[in-house]
C-alpha positions as CSV (number, residue, x, y, z in Angstrom):
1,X,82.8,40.4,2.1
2,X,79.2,41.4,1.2
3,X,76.6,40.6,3.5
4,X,73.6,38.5,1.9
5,X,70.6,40.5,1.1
6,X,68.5,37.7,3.2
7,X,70.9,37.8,6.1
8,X,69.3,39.4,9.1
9,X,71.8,41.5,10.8
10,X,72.7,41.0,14.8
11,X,70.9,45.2,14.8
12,X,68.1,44.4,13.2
13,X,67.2,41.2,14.7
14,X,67.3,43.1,18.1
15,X,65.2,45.8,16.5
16,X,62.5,43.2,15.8
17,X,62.5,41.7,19.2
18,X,62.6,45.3,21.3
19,X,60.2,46.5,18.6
20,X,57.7,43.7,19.2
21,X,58.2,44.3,22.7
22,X,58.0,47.7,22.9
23,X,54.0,47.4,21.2
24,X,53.1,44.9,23.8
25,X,50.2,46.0,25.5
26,X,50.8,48.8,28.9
27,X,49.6,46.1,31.3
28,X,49.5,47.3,35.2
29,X,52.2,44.9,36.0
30,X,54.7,48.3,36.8
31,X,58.2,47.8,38.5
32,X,57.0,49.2,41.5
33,X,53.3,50.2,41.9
34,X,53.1,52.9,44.0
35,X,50.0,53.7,46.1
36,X,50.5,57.3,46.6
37,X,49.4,60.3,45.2
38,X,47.5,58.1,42.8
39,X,46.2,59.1,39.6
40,X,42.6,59.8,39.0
41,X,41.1,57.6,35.9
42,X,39.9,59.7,33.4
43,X,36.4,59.4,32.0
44,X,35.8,56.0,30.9
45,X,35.8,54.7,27.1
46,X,35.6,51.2,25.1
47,X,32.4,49.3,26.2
48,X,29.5,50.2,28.8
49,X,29.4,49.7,31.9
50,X,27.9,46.0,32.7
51,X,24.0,46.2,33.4
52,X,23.5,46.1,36.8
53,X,27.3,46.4,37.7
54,X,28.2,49.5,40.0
55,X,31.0,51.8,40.0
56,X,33.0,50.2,42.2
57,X,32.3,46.3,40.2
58,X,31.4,42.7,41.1
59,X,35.0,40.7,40.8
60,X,37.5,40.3,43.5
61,X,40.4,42.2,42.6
62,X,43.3,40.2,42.4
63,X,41.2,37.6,40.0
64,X,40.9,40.6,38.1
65,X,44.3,41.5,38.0
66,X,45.5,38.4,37.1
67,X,43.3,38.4,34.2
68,X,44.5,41.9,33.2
69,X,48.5,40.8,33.9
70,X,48.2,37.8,32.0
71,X,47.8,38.8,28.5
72,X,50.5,40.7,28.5
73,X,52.9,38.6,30.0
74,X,52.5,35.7,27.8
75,X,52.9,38.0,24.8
76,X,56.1,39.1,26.6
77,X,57.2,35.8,27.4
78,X,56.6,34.7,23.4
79,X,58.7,37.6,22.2
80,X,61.7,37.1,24.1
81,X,61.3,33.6,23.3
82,X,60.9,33.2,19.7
83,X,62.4,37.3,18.7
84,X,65.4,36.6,20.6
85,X,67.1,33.8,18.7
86,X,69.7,34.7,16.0
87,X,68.0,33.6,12.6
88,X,69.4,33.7,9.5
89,X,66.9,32.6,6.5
90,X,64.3,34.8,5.8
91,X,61.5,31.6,6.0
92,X,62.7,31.3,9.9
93,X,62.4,35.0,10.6
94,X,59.1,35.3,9.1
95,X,57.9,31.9,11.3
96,X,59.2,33.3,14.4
97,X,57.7,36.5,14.2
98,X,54.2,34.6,13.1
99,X,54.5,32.1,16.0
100,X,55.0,35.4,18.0
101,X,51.6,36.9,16.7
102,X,49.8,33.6,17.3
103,X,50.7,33.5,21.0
104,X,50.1,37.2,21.3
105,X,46.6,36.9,19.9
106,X,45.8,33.6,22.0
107,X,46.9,35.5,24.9
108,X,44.6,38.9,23.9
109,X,41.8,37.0,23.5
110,X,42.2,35.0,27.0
111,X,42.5,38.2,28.3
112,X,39.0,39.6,26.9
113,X,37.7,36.3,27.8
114,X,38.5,36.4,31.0
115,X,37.7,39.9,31.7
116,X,34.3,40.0,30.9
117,X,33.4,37.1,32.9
118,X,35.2,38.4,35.8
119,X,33.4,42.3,35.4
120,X,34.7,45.0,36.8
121,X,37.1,45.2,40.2
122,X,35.7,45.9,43.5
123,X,37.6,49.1,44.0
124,X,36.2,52.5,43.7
125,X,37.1,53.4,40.0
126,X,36.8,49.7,39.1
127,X,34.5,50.2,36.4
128,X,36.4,52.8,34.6
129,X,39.4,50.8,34.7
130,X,37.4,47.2,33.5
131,X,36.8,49.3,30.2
132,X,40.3,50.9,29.4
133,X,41.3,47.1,30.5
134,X,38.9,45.6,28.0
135,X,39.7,48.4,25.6
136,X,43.6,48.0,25.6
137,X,43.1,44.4,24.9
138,X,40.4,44.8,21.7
139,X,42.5,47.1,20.3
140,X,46.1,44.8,20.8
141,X,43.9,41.7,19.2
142,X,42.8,44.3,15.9
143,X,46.1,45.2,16.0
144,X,48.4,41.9,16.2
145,X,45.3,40.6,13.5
146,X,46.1,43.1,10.7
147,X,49.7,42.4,11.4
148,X,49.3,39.1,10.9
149,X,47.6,39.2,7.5
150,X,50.9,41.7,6.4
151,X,53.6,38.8,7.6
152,X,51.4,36.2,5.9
153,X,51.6,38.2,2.1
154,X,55.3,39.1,2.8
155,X,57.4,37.0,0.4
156,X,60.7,35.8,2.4
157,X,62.6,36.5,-1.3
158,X,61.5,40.0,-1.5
159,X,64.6,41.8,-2.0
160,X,63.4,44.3,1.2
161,X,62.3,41.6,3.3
162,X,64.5,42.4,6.4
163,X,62.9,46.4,6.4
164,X,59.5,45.0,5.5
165,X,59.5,42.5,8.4
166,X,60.7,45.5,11.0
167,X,58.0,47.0,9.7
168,X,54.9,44.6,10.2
169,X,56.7,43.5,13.8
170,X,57.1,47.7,14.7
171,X,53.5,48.7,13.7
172,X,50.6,48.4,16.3
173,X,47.5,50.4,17.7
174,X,48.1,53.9,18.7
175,X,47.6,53.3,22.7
176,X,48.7,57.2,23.6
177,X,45.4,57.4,24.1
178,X,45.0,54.9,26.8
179,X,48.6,55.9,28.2
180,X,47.1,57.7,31.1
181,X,44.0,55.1,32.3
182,X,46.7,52.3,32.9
183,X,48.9,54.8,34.9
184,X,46.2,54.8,36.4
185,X,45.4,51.8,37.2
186,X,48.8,50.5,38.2
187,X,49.3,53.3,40.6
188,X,45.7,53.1,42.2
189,X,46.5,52.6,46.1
190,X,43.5,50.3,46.5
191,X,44.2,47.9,43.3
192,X,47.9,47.7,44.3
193,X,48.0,45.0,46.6
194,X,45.7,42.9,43.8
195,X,49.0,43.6,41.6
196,X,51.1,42.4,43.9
197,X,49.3,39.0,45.1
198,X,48.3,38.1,41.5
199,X,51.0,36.0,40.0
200,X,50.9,36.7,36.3
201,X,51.4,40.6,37.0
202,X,54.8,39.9,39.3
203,X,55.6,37.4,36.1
204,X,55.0,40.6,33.8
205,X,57.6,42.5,35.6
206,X,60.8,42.9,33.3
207,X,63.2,42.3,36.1
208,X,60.8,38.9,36.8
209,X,58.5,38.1,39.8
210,X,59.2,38.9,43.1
């Protein structure tokens, strides 16, 4: 029997779901933070440093953790949600994977907000990591935006809807080149225990809180 063109195999529908996963933002919320041999954050980028703010910041850390867990873990949270169900008409897919974007870009701009109210951790590199913080998260939000305008123009009847859709769900900023600050951060022995008290980072952990 010939598959329908419009039928979403079982493959790709787990491609969409690992794919929109896989572009989520690097939040600090690691498996297992460790607090040795820590990595030293590179030279900052993304914003300035706050007027009058030192190196070391004005927020208490775990506030500021939870601020930079929780945008990622919503995101997460809406993709295994609404990427995980089996779908088979095109219109459904495409709805999912907007209702995905939606939350995600909710969640990214929560996270901004949140972030520049809180300024920088007090921890000694807690400025440089406020900016690859605020960083990752304006650059997700441009990202899951543009997408977003893509899924809206994508006609469910289009013969190559199923690629297309991969497509718009696999595409998202290039973050190698903040790869190395949010090692850092989520290895840094003094933020560390911040990770571990605040509650949306444990709930950003794949195998769950705790």
């Amino acid at each position: 029997m010939t598959a329908s063109p419009h039928r979403t195999p079982a493959r790709a529908r787990a491609v969409i779901a690992a794919v929109a996963l896989g572009v989520l933002p690097l939040a600090a919320c690691s498996e297992d933070p460790g607090v040795e041999d820590a990595a030293v954050a590179p030279p900052a980028i993304g914003e300035p440093a706050q007027p009058g703010a030192g190196e070391e910041g004005v927020s208490d850390p775990v506030a500021w953790a939870a601020a930079y867990c929780s945008g990622v873990t919503v995101a997460r949270d809406a993709a295994l949600a609404q990427l995980s169900v089996p779908r088979t008409d095109p219109a459904a897919q495409k709805q999912a994977l907007g209702e995905f974007f939606t939350t995600a870009e909710t969640a990214y701009q929560d996270s901004i907000r949140r972030l520049e109210e809180l300024g920088a951790p007090t921890v000694d590199a807690g400025q440089r990591y406020h900016e690859t913080a605020l960083e990752l998260y304006r650059s997700s939000l441009e990202a899951v935006q543009g997408q977003q305008r893509d899924l809206a123009a994508l006609d469910p009847a289009a013969p190559d809807f199923n690629q297309r859709l991969t497509a718009i769900a696999g595409r998202a900023f290039d973050r190698t080149s903040v790869q190395e600050r949010t090692d850092a951060i989520s290895t840094d022995p003094q933020l560390a225990p911040a990770l571990e008290q605040a509650q949306s980072c444990q709930e950003g952990r794949l195998g769950g809180g705790g």
